[in-house]
ZABA-643068 format. One record per residue (C-alpha): residue number from 1; x, y negated, z; residue in one letter. Coordinates in steps of 0.02 Angstrom, whole numbers, plus 50000, padded with zeros to 5 digits. Each point is the difference from the previous one (the first is absolute). Last residue first. Layout:
{NUM; {X; Y; Z}; "A"};
...
***
This chain:
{486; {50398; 47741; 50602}; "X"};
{485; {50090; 49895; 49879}; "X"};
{484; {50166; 49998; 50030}; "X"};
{483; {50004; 50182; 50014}; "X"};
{482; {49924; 49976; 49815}; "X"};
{481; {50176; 49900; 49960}; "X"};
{480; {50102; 50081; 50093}; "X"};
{479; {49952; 50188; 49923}; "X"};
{478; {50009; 49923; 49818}; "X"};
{477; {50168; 49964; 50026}; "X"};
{476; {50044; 50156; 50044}; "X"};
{475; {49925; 50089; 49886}; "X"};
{474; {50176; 50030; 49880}; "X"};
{473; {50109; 50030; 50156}; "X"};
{472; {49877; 50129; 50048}; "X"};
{471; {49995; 50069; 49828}; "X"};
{470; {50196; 50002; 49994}; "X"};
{469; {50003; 50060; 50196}; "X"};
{468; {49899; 50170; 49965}; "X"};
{467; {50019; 50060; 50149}; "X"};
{466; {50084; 50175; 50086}; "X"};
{465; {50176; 49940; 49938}; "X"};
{464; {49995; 49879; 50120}; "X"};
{463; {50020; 50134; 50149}; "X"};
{462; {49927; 50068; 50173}; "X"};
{461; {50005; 50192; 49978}; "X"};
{460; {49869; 50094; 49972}; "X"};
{459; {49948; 50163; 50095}; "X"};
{458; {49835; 50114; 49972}; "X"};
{457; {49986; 49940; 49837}; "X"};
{456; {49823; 49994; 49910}; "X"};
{455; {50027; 49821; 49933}; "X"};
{454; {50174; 49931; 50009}; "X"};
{453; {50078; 50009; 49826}; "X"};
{452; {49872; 50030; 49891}; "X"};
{451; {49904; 49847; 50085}; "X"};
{450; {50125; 49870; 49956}; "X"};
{449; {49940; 49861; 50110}; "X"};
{448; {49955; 49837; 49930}; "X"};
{447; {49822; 50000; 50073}; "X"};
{446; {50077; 50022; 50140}; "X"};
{445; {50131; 49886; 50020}; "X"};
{444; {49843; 49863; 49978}; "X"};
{443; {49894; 50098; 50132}; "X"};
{442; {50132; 49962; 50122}; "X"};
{441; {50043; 49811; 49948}; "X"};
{440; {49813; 49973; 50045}; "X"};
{439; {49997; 50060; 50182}; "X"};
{438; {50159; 49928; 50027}; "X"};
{437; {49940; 49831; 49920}; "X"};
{436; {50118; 49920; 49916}; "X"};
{435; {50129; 49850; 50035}; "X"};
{434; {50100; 49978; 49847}; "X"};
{433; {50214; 49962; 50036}; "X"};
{432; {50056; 50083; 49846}; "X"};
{431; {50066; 50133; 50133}; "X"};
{430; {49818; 50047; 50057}; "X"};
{429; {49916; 49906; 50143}; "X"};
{428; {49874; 50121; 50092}; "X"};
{427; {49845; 49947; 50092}; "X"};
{426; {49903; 50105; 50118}; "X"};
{425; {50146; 50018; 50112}; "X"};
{424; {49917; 50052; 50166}; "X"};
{423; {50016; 50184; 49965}; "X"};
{422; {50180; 49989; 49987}; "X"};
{421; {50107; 49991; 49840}; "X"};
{420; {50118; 50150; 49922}; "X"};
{419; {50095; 49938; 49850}; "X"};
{418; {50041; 50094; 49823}; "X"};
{417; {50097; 49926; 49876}; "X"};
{416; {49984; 49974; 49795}; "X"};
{415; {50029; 49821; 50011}; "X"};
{414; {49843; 49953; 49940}; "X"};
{413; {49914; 50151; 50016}; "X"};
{412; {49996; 49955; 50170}; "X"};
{411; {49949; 50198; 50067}; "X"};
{410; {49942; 49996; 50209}; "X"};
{409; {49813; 50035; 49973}; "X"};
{408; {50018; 50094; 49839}; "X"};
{407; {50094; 50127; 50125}; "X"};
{406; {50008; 50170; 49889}; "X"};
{405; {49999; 50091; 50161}; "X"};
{404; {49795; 49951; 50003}; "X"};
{403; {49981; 50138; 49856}; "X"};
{402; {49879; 49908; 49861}; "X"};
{401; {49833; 50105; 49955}; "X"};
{400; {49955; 49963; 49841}; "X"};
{399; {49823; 50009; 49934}; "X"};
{398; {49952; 49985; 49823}; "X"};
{397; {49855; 49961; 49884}; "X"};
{396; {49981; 50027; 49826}; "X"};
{395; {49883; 50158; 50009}; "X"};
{394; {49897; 49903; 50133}; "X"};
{393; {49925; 50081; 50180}; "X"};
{392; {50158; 50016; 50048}; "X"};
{391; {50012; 49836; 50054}; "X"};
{390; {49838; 49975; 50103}; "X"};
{389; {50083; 50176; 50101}; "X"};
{388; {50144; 49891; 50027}; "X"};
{387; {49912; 49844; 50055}; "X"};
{386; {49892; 50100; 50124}; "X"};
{385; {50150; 50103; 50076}; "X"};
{384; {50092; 49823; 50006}; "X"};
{383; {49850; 49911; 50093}; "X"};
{382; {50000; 50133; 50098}; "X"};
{381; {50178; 50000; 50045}; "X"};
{380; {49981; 49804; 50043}; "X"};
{379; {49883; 50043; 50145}; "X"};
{378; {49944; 49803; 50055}; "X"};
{377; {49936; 50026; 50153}; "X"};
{376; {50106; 50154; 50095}; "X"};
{375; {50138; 49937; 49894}; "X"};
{374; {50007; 49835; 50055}; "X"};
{373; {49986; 50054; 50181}; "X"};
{372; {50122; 50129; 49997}; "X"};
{371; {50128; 49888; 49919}; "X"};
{370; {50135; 50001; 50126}; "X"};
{369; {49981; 49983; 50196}; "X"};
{368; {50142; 50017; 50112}; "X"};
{367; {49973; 49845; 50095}; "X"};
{366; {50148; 49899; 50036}; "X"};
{365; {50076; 50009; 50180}; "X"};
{364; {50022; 49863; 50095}; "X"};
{363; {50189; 49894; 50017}; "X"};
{362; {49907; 49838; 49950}; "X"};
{361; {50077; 49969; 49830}; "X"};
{360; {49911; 50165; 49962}; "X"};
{359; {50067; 50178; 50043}; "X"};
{358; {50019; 50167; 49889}; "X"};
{357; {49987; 50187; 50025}; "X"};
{356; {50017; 50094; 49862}; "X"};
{355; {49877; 50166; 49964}; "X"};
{354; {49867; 49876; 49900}; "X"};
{353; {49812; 50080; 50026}; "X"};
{352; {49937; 50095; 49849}; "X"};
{351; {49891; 49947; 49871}; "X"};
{350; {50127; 49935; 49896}; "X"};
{349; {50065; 50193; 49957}; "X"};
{348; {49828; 50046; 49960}; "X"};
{347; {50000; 49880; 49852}; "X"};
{346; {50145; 50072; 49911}; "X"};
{345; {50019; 49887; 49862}; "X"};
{344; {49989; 50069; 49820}; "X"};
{343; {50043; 49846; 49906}; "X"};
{342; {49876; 49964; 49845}; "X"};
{341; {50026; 49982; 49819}; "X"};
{340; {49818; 50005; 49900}; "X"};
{339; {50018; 50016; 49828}; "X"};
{338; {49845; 49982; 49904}; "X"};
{337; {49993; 49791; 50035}; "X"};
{336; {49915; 49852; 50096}; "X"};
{335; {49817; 50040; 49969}; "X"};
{334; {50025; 50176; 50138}; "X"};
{333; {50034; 49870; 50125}; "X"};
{332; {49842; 49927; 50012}; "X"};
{331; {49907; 50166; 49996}; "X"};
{330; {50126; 50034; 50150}; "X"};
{329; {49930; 49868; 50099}; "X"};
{328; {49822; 50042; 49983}; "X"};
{327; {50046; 50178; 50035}; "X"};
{326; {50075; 49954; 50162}; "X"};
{325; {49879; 49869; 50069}; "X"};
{324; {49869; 50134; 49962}; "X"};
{323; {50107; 50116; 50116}; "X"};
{322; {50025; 49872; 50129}; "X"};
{321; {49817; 49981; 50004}; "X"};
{320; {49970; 50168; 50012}; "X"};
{319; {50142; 50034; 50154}; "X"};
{318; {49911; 49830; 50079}; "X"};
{317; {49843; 50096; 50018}; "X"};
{316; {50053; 50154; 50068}; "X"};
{315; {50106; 49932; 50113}; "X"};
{314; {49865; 49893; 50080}; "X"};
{313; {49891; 50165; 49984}; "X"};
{312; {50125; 50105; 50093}; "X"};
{311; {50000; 49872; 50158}; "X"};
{310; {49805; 49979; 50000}; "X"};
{309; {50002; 50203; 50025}; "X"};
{308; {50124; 49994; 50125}; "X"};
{307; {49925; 49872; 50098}; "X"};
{306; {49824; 50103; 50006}; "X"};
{305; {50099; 50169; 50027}; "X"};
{304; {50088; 49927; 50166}; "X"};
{303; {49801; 49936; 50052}; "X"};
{302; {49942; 50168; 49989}; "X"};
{301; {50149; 50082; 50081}; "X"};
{300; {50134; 50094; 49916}; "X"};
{299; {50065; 50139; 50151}; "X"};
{298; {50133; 50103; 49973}; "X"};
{297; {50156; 49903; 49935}; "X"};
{296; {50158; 50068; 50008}; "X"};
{295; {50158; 50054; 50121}; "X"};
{294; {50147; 50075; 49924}; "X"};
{293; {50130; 49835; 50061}; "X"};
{292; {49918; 49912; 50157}; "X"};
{291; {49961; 49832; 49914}; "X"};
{290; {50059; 49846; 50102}; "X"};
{289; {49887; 49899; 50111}; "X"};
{288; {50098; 49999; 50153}; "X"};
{287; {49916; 50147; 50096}; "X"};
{286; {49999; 50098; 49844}; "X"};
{285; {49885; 50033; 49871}; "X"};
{284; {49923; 50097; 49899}; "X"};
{283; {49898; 50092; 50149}; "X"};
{282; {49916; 49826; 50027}; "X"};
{281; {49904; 50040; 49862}; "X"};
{280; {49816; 49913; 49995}; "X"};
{279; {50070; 49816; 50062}; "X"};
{278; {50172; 50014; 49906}; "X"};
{277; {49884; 50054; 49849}; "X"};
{276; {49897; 49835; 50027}; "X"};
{275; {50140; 49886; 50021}; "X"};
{274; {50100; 50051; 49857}; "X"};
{273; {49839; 49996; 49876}; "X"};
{272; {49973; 49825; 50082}; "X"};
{271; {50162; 49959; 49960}; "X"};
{270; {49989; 50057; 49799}; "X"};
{269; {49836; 49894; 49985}; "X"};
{268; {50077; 49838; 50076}; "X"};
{267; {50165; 50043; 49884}; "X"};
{266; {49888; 49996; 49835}; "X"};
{265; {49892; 49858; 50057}; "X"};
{264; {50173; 49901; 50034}; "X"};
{263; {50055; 50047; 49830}; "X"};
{262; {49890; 49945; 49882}; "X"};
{261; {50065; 50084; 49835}; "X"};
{260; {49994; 49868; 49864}; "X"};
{259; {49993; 50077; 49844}; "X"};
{258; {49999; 49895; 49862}; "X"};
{257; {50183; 49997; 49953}; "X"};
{256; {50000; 50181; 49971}; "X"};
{255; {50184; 49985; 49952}; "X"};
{254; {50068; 49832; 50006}; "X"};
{253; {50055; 49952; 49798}; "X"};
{252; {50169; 49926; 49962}; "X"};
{251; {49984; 49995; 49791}; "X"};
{250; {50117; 49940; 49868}; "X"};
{249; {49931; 50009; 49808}; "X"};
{248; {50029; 50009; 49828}; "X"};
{247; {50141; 50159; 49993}; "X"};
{246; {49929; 50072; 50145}; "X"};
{245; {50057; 49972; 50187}; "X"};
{244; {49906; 50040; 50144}; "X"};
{243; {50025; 49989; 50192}; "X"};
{242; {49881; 50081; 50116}; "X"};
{241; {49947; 49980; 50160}; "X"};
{240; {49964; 50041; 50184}; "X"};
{239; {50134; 50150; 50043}; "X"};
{238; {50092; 49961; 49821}; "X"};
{237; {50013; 50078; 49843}; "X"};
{236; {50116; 49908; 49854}; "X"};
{235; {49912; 50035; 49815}; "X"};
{234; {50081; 49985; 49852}; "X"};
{233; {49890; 50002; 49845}; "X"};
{232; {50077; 50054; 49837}; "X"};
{231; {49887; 49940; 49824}; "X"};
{230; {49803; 50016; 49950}; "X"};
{229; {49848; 49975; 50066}; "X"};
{228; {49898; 50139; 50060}; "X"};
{227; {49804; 49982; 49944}; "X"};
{226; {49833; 50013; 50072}; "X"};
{225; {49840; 50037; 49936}; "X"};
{224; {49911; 50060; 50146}; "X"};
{223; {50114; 50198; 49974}; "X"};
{222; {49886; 50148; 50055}; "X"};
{221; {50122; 50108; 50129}; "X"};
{220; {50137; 50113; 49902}; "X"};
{219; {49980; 50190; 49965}; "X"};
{218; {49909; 50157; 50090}; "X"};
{217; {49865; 49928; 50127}; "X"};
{216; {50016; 50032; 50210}; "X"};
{215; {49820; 49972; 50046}; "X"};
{214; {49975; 49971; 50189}; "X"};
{213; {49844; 50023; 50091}; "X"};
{212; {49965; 49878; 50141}; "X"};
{211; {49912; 50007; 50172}; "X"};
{210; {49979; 49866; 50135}; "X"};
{209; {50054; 50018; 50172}; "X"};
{208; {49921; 49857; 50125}; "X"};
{207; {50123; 49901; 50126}; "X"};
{206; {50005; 49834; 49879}; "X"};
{205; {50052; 50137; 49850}; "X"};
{204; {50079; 50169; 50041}; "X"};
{203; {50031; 50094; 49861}; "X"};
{202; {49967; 50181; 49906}; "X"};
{201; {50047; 50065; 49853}; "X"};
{200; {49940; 50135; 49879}; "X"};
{199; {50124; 50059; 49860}; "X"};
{198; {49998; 50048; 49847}; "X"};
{197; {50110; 50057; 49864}; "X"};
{196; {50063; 49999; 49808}; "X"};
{195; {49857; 49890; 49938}; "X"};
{194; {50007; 49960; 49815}; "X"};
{193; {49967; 49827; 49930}; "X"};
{192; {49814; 49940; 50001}; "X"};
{191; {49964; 49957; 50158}; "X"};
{190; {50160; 49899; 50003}; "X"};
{189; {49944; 49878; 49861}; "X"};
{188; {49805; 49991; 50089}; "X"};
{187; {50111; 49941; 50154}; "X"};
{186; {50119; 49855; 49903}; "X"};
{185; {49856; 49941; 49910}; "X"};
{184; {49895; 49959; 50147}; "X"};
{183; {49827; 49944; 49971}; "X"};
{182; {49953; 50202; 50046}; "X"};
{181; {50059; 49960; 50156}; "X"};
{180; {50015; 50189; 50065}; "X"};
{179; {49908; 50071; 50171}; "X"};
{178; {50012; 50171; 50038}; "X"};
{177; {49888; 50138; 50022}; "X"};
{176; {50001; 50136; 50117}; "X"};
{175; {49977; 50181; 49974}; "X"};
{174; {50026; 50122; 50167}; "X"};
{173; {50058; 50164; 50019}; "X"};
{172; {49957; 50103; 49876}; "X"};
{171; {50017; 50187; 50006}; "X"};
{170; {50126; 50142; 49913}; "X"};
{169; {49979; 50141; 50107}; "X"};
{168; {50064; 50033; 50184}; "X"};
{167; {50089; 49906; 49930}; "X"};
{166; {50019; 49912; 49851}; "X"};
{165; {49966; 49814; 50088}; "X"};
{164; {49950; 49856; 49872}; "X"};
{163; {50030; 49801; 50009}; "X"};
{162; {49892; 49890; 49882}; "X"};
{161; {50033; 49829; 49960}; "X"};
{160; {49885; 49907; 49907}; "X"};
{159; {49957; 49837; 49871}; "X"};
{158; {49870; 50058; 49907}; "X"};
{157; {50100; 50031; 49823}; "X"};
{156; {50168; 50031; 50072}; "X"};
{155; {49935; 50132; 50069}; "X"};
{154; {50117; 50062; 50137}; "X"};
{153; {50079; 50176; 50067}; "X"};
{152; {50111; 50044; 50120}; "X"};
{151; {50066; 50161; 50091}; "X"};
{150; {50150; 50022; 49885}; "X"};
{149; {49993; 49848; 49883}; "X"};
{148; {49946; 50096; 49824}; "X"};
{147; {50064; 50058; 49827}; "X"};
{146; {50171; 50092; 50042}; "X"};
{145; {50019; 49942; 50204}; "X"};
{144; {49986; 49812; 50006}; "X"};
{143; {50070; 49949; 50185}; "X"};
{142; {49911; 49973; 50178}; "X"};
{141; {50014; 49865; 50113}; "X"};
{140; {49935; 49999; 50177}; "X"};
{139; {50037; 49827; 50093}; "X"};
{138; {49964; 49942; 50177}; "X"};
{137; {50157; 50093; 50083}; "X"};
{136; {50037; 49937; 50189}; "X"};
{135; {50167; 50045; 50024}; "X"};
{134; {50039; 50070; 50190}; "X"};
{133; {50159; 50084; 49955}; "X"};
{132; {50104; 49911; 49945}; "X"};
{131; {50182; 50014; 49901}; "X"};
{130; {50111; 49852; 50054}; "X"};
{129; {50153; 49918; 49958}; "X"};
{128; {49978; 49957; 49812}; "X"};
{127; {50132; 49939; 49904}; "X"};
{126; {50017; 50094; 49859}; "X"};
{125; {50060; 50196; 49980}; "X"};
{124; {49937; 50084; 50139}; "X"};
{123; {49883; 49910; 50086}; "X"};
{122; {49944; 49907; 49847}; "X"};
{121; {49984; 50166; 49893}; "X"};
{120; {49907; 50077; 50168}; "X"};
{119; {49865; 49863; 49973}; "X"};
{118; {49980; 50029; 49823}; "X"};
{117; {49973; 50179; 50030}; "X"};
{116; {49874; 49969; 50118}; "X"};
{115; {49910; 49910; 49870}; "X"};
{114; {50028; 50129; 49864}; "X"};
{113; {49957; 50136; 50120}; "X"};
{112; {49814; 49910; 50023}; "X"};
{111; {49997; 49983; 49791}; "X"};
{110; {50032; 50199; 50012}; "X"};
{109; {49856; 50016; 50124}; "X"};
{108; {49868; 49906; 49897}; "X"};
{107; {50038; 50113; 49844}; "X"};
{106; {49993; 50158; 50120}; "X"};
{105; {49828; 49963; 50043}; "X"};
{104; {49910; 49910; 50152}; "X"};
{103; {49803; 50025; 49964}; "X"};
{102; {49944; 50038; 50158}; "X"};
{101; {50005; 50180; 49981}; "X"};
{100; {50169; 50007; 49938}; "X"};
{99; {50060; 49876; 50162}; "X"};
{98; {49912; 50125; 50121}; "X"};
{97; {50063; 50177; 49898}; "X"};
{96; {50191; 49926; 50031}; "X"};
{95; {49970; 49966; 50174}; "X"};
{94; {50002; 49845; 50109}; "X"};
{93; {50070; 49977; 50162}; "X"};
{92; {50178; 50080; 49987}; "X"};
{91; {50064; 49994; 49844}; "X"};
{90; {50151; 50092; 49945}; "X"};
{89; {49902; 50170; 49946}; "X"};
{88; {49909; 49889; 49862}; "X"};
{87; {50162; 50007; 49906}; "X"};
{86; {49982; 49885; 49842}; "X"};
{85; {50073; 49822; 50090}; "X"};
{84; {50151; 50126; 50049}; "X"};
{83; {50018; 50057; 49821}; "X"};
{82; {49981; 49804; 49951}; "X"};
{81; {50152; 49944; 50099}; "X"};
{80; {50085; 50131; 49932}; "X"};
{79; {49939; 49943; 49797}; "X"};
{78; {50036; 49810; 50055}; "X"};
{77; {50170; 50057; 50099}; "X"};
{76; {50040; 50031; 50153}; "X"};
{75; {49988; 50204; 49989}; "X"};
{74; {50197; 50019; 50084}; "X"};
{73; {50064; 50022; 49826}; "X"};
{72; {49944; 49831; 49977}; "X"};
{71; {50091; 49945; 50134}; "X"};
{70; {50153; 50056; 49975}; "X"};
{69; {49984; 49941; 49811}; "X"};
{68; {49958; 49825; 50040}; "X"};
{67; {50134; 49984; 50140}; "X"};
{66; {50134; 50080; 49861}; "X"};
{65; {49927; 49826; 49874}; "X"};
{64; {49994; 49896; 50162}; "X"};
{63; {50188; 50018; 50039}; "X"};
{62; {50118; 50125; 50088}; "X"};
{61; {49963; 49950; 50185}; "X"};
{60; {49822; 50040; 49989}; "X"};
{59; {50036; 50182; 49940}; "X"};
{58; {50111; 50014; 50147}; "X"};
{57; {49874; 49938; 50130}; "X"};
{56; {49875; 50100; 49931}; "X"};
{55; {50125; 50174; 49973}; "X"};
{54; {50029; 49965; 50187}; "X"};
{53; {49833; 50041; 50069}; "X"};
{52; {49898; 49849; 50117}; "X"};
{51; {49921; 49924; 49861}; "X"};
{50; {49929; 50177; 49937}; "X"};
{49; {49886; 49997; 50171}; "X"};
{48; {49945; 49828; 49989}; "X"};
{47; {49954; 50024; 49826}; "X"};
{46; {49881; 50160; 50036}; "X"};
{45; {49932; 49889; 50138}; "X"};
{44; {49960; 49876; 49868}; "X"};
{43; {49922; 50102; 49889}; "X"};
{42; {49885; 50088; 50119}; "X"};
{41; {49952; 49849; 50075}; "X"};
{40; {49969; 49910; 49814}; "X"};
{39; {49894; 50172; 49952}; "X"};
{38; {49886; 49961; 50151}; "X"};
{37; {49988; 49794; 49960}; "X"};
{36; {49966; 50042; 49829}; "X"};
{35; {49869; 50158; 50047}; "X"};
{34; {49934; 49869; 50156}; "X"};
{33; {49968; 49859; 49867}; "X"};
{32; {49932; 50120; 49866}; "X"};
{31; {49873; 50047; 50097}; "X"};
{30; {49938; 49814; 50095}; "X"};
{29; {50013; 49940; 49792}; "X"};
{28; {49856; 50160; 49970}; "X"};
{27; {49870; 49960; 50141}; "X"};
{26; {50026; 49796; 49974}; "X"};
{25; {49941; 50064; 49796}; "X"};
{24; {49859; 50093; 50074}; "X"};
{23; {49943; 49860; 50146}; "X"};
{22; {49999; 49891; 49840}; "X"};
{21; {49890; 50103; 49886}; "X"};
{20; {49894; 50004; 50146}; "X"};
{19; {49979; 49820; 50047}; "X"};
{18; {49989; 49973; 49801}; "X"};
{17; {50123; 49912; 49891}; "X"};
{16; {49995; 49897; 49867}; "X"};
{15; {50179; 50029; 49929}; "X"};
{14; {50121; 49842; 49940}; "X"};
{13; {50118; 49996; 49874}; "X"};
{12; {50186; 50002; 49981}; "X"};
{11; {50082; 50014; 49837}; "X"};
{10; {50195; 50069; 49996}; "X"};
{9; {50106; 49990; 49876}; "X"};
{8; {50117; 50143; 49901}; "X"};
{7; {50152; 50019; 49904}; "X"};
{6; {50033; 50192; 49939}; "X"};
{5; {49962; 49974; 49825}; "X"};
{4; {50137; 49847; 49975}; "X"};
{3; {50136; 50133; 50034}; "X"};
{2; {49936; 50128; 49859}; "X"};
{1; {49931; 50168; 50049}; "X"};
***
């Protein structure tokens, strides 16, 4: 199957549920959150106990790619992880004839697998830290099998989604319709490409949980008429903004500039959570306030639940906006060329706490904060993940990751040397003597950069010879004068 055959989108639409029909679906996510959570304990005692051996340590100690292989060979892989999922003998609460009868197949297991294996691929290979074991799962997917969604079926023609059990014998479960804008072009486009799964969803909205059904469609989403542009784009990532340069214009733009998180509601919600779980679980804590290490919270009360529930829903609502503020933003960007140059900044690195020490004019400590904050509200990966996928999306249109070792922050093309500055400097004089942004002269280096030799490396070397420095030389002038201009 071609490359371009495999891309998919996803089309979310609402179900009109029933009391019943929702009690059924609640039934099913409660069963496939203590089989994930059950598998996940057997898992993760089975890791505990091989990271204790020698061959683990030894295996770790040679590399990733000898890791990879130890551990695979130890069934933690997608296809082990899987086998486990498959075993009905590892579960505890529920059994294997229970989930059958309630409409849980295979398909909808294997997608479970695939999110625990994701979670063990952090673990082990990323940068995860944890595996839990107390997931809540609110999604049951299920893939195409031959002609038909294993345990789904829909009508494309009334709007509905029915789910069917095979055993004892093949019954239906429930049929519920969904709602579709059928004014919207972009839906009625989707409806009519070819569904390769299904899955029903389920979230909590202003304390209530409302149910979706997701349509994952073969091929690229319904395109509103719009167009890339045309030329290199360099593009400097930052906690709270973005700097771009494109051959006509020079850009600074604050990420999700709308969104203006109200913090002292926030924190006023988050204390009273702290207060009322100190108040219901003394056992957490010790005679000076501190946690006691391995103890947890047993009782939620009414009022706890209440706060928590307003809590989520502020979250909830300023993740969507964000998310609009995202796509509305990369739309913009998207005019401004086809070849989208971008520095692959390690986000999760600036979220952590500073590990120096350091005093004021004062002799007081400085706070160890970084960019938490900024990236809590602003989530500059997303915005990437969105622009990227927006990208690919065109035939013509390209997206470069840029290794951060290649240092377009520090390169002065101008005299072809390299120069750390602080965080503080956010101007830069180059050796003709031109001020610049530093934001700015970043995304001008890389749009220059010379992508065969840097992109997809593991290590690069800080050089000259990894930019073009004729063209840059060449579009310099034109970079003063429109920086000139903003």
């Amino acid at each position: 199957m071609p490359a371009q055959d495999k891309s998919i989108f996803v089309v979310t639409f609402p179900l009109k549920t029933e009391k019943w029909q929702e009690d059924r679906i609640d039934k099913m996510l409660r069963m496939l959150t203590v089989w994930y959570n059950d598998k996940q304990n057997v898992l993760l005692s089975r890791y505990i106990h091989l990271s204790h051996s020698t061959e683990f340590k030894e295996a770790k100690n040679k590399g990733k790619r000898d890791f990879a292989t130890f551990m695979q060979e130890n069934g933690f892989s997608k296809f082990g992880i899987e086998k486990v999922f498959a075993d009905a003998t590892l579960s505890k609460s529920v059994t294997n004839e229970q989930m059958v009868e309630h409409g849980i197949n295979s398909k909808i297991i294997q997608e479970l697998a695939h999110r625990a294996w994701s979670a063990w691929e952090k673990k082990l290979f990323g940068q995860g830290k944890f595996i839990r074991t107390d997931n809540i799962v609110d999604t049951m997917k299920s893939r195409r099998l031959g002609d038909s969604i294993t345990g789904f079926s829909y009508s494309l023609k009334d709007f509905t989604l029915t789910m069917f059990a095979n055993k004892p014998h093949r019954h239906e479960l429930f049929t519920i319709p969904f709602e579709v804008n059928r004014d919207s072009e972009y839906e009625l486009f989707a409806l009519a490409q070819e569904v390769r799964n299904i899955a029903i969803t389920r979230k909590e909205i202003r304390g209530k949980h409302k149910y979706y059904v997701q349509f994952s469609f073969a091929g690229t989403p319904y395109n509103k008429g719009r167009h890339l542009g045309t030329g290199v784009v360099g593009i400097d990532p930052g906690p709270s903004k973005i700097a771009i340069v494109s051959d006509d214009a020079i850009k600074i733009i604050p990420l999700a500039a709308s969104i203006a998180d109200d913090e002292h509601t926030t924190a006023r919600l988050r204390r009273k959570l702290d207060r009322s779980r100190r108040i219901t679980n003394p056992q957490m804590y010790n005679e000076d306030g501190t946690n006691k290490k391995g103890e947890r919270q047993r009782v939620f009360s009414h009022h706890y639940l209440t706060t928590k529930a307003l809590l989520a829903d502020r979250q909830r609502k300023l993740a969507e906006k964000r998310k609009i503020a995202h796509n509305e933003l990369a739309n913009e960007v998207l005019t401004m060329g086809n070849e989208f140059r971008v520095e692959n900044n390690n986000f999760r690195s600036m979220q952590a706490r500073s590990k120096e020490t350091t005093k004021n004019t004062k002799g007081k400590n400085n706070s160890k904060k970084r960019f938490g904050k900024s990236l809590a509200n602003r989530a500059p990966s997303e915005f990437l993940t969105i622009l990227e996928n927006k990208v690919h999306q065109y035939e013509n249109g390209v997206y470069v990751d840029i290794p951060t070792p290649t240092a377009c922050t520090q390169y002065d093309f101008t005299s072809g040397e390299f120069t750390k500055h602080e965080l503080k400097e956010r101007t830069i004089t180059t050796s003709d003597g031109t001020q610049h942004d530093r934001d700015a002269l970043a995304a001008f280096n890389m749009k220059f950069v010379q992508v065969e030799k840097v992109a997809g490396k593991k290590k690069v070397e800080k050089s000259k010879d990894n930019f073009d420095n004729e063209s840059m030389a060449a579009f310099y002038p034109r970079f003063c004068q429109m920086e000139n201009e903003m």
